[in-house]
C-alpha positions as CSV (number, residue, x, y, z in Angstrom):
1,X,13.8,2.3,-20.0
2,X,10.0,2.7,-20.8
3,X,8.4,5.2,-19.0
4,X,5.5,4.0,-16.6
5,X,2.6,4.8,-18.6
6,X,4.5,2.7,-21.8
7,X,4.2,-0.1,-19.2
8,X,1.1,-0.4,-19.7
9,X,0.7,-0.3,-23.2
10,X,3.4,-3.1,-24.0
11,X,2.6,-6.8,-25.9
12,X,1.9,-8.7,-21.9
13,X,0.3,-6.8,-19.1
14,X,2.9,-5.1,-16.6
15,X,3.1,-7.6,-13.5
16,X,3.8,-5.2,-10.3
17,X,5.1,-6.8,-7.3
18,X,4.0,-4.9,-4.2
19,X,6.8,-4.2,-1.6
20,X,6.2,-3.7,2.2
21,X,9.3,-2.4,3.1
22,X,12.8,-1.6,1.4
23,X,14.2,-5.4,1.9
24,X,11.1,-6.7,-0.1
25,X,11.6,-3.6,-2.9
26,X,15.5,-4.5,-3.2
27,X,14.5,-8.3,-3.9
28,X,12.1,-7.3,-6.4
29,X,14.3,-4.9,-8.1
30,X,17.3,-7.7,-7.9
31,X,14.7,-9.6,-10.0
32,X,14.4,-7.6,-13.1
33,X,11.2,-6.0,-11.7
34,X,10.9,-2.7,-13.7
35,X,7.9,-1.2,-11.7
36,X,7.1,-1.9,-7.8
37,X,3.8,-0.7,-6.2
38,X,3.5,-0.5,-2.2
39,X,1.3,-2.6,-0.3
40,X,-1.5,-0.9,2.4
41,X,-1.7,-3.7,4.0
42,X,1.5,-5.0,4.2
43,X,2.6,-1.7,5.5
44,X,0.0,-1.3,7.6
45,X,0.4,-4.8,9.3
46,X,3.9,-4.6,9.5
47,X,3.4,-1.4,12.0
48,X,0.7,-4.3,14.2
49,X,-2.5,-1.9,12.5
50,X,-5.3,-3.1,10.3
51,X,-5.6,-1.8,6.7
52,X,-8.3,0.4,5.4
53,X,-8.6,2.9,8.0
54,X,-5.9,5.3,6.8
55,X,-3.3,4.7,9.3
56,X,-0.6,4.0,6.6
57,X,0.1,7.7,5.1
58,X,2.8,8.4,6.9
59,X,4.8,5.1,6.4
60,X,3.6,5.4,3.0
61,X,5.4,8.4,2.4
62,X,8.6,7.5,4.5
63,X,8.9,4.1,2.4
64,X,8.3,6.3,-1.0
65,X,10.9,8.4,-0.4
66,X,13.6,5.6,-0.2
67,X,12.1,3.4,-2.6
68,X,12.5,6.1,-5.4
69,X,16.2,5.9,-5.2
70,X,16.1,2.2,-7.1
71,X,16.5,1.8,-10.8
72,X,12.8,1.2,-11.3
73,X,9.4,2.7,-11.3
74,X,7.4,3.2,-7.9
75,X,3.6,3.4,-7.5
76,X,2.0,4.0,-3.6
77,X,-1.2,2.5,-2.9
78,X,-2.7,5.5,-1.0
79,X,-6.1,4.5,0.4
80,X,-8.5,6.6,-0.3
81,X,-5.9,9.6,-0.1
82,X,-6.4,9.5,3.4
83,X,-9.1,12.9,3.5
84,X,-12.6,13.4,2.0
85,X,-11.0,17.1,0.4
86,X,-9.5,16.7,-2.7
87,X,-7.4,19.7,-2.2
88,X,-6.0,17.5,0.4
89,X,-5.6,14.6,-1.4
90,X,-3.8,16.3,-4.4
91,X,-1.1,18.1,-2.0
92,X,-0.3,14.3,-0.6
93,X,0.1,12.9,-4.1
94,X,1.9,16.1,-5.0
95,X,4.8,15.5,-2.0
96,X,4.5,12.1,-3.6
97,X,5.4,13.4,-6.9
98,X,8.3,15.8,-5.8
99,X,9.8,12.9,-4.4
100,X,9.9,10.6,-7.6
101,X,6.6,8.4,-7.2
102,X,5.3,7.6,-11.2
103,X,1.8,6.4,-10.3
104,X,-1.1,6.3,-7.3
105,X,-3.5,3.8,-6.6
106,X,-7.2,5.5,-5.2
107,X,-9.8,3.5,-3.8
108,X,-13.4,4.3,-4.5
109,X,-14.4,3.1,-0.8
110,X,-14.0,4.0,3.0
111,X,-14.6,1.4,6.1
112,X,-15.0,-1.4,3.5
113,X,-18.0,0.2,1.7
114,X,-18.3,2.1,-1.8
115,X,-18.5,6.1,-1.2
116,X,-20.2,8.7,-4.0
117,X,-18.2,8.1,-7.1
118,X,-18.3,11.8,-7.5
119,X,-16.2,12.4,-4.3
120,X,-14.0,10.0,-6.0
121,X,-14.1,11.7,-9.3
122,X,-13.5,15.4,-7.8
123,X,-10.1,13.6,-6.3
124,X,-9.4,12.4,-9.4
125,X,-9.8,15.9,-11.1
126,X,-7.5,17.6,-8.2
127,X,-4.6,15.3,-8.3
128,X,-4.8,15.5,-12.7
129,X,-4.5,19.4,-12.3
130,X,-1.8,19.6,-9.5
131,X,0.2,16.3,-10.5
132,X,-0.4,16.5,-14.5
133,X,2.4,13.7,-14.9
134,X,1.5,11.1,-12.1
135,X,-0.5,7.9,-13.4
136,X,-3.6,7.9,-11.7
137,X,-4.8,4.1,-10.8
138,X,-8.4,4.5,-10.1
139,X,-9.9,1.5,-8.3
140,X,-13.0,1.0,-8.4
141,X,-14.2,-1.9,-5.7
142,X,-17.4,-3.0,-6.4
143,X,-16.4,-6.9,-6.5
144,X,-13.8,-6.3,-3.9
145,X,-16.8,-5.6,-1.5
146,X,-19.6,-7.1,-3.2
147,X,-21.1,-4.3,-3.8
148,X,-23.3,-3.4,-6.5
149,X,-21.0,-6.3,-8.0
150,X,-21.7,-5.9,-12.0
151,X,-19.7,-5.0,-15.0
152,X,-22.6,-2.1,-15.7
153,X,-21.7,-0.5,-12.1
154,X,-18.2,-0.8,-12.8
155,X,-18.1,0.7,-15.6
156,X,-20.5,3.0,-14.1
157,X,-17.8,4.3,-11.9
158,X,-14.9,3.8,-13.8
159,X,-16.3,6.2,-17.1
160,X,-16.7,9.1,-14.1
161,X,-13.2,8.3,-13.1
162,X,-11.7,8.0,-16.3
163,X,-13.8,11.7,-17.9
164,X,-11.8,13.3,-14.1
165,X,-8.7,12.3,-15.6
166,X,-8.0,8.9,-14.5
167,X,-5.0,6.9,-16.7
168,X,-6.1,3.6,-15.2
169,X,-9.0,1.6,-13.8
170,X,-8.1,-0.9,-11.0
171,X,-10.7,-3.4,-10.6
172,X,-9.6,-5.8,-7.3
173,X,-11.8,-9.0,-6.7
174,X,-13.1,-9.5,-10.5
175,X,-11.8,-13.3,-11.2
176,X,-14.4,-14.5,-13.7
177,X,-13.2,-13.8,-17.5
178,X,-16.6,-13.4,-19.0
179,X,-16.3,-10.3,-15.8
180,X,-12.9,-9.4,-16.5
181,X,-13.1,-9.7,-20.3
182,X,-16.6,-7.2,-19.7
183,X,-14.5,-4.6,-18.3
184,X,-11.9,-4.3,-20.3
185,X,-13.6,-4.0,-23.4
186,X,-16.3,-1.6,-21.7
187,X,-13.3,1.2,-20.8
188,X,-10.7,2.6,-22.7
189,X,-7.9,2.6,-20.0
190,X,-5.7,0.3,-19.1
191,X,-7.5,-2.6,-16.7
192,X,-5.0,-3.8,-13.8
193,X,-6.7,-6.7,-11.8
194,X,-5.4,-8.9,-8.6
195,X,-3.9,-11.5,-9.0
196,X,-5.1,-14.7,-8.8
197,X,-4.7,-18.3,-9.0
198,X,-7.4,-19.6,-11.4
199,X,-6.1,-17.2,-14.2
200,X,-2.3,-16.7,-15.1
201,X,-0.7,-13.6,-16.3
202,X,-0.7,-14.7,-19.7
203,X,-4.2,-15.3,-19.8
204,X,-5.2,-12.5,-18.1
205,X,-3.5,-10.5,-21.1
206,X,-5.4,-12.2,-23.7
207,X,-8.6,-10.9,-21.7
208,X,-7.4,-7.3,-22.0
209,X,-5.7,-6.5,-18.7
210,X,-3.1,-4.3,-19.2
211,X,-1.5,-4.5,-15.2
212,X,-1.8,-7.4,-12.6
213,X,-0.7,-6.8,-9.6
214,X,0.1,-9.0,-6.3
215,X,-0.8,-7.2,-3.8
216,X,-0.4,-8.3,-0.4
217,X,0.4,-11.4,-1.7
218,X,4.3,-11.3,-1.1
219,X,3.6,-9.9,2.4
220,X,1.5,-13.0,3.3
221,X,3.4,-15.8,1.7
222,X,6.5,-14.5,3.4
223,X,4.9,-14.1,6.9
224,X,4.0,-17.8,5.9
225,X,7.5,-18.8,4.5
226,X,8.9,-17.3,7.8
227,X,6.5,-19.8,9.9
228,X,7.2,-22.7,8.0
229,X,11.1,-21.8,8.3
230,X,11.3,-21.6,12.0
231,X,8.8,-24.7,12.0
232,X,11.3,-26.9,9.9
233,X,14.0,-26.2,12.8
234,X,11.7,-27.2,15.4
235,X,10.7,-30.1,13.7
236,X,14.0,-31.4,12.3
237,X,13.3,-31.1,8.5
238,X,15.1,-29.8,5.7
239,X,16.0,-26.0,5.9
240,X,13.8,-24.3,3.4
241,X,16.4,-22.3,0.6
242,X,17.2,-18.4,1.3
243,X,18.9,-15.8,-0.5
244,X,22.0,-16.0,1.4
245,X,22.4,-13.6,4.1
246,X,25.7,-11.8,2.2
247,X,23.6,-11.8,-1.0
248,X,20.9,-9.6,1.0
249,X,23.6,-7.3,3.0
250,X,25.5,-6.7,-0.2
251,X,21.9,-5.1,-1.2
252,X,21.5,-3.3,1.4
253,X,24.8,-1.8,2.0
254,X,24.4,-0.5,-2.1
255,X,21.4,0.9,-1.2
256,X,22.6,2.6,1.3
257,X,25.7,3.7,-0.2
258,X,23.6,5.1,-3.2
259,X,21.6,6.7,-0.8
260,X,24.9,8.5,0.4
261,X,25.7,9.7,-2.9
């Protein structure tokens, strides 16, 4: 199996589902997946809490530790690293690490605004020197929050990151091409973008990203999917399809049996 830094230096960018919990991993591993990322927000809102304000680390870390047990990659988004002291930060990603986690994601933001990009940097640095094998995923939000929103001050940041020791630039929100195809060719790190629906995987390869990931995509549609279930019922239409319920315990019941071994 490719290692998770070969993932993103392969022919099409690595698409990276983003589980919420270890149902969600399981189906995405059951797929063929051969890297899963967590989701903040789908964490976070599956605990009734808003994302962004670091109330995830602790379910971060509890879903990380059984979600290294599957046969596949696992990268944690981590917020911010949840402290403004990188020593901090790089003793988190260092449980993460001891654990089995091949990647983080770090956000260049707090309270939905961009923060120095040398705090940033100097988390970067720590986590490279205590964690010398974890892929660092530097995200860098300037279109996420519309600030500063230009490829200059993207790359801006993402040269800072990527001279502390960075392995990837993550730049969420950037949906034009001409933006997209800026960025890529401006850094030379592997880009990992949303996804989105005006541009398909495919597409977004030809452009030069190297990762796409979903996000809380999966979270959202099945919170949707759920409604529209229950919905159906109520309204006498046809049962939407479902992994049967067997197929699903089966999965778990491995899992947990692995888990035992």
């Amino acid at each position: 199996m490719a290692t998770f830094h070969e993932l993103h230096h392969q022919d099409a960018p690595l698409l990276l589902p983003n589980a919420w919990d270890v149902g969600s991993a399981l189906s995405f591993a059951a797929a063929g997946y051969p890297a899963v990322g967590t989701t903040s927000f789908g964490i976070a809102a599956s605990a009734g809490m808003p994302d962004g304000y670091g109330v995830s680390k602790s379910a971060t870390l509890a879903l990380a530790a059984q979600l290294v047990r599957l046969p596949l990659h696992v990268t944690t988004d981590i917020e911010d690293g949840y402290s403004e002291d990188p020593t901090e930060v790089a003793e988190f990603v260092a449980e993460l690490a001891i654990l089995g986690v091949a990647g983080i994601n770090l956000e260049d933001s707090r309270d939905g605004h961009l923060v120095d990009p040398a705090t940033v940097a100097a988390k970067i640095a720590a986590i490279r020197q205590r964690s010398p094998g974890v892929f660092i995923n530097a995200r860098v939000d300037n279109f996420w929050f519309s600030e500063q929103a230009t490829v200059d001050a993207v790359l801006l940041r993402a040269t800072a990151y990527a001279d502390a020791g960075a392995d990837g630039i993550f730049a969420p929100g950037v949906v034009a091409a001409d933006d997209i195809r800026g960025i890529t060719a401006g850094i030379g790190l592997p880009v990992n973008v949303l996804a989105h629906h005006t541009l398909g995987v495919a597409e977004l390869g030809k452009l030069g990203v190297r990762r796409v990931s979903s996000g809380s995509l999966p979270y959202r549609a099945a919170v949707d999917a759920a409604v529209e279930s229950v919905n159906a019922l109520r309204d006498g239409m046809p049962i939407p399809a479902a992994t049967p319920y067997r197929e699903m315990q089966a999965r778990l019941e491995a899992f947990q049996l692995d888990s035992a071994g």
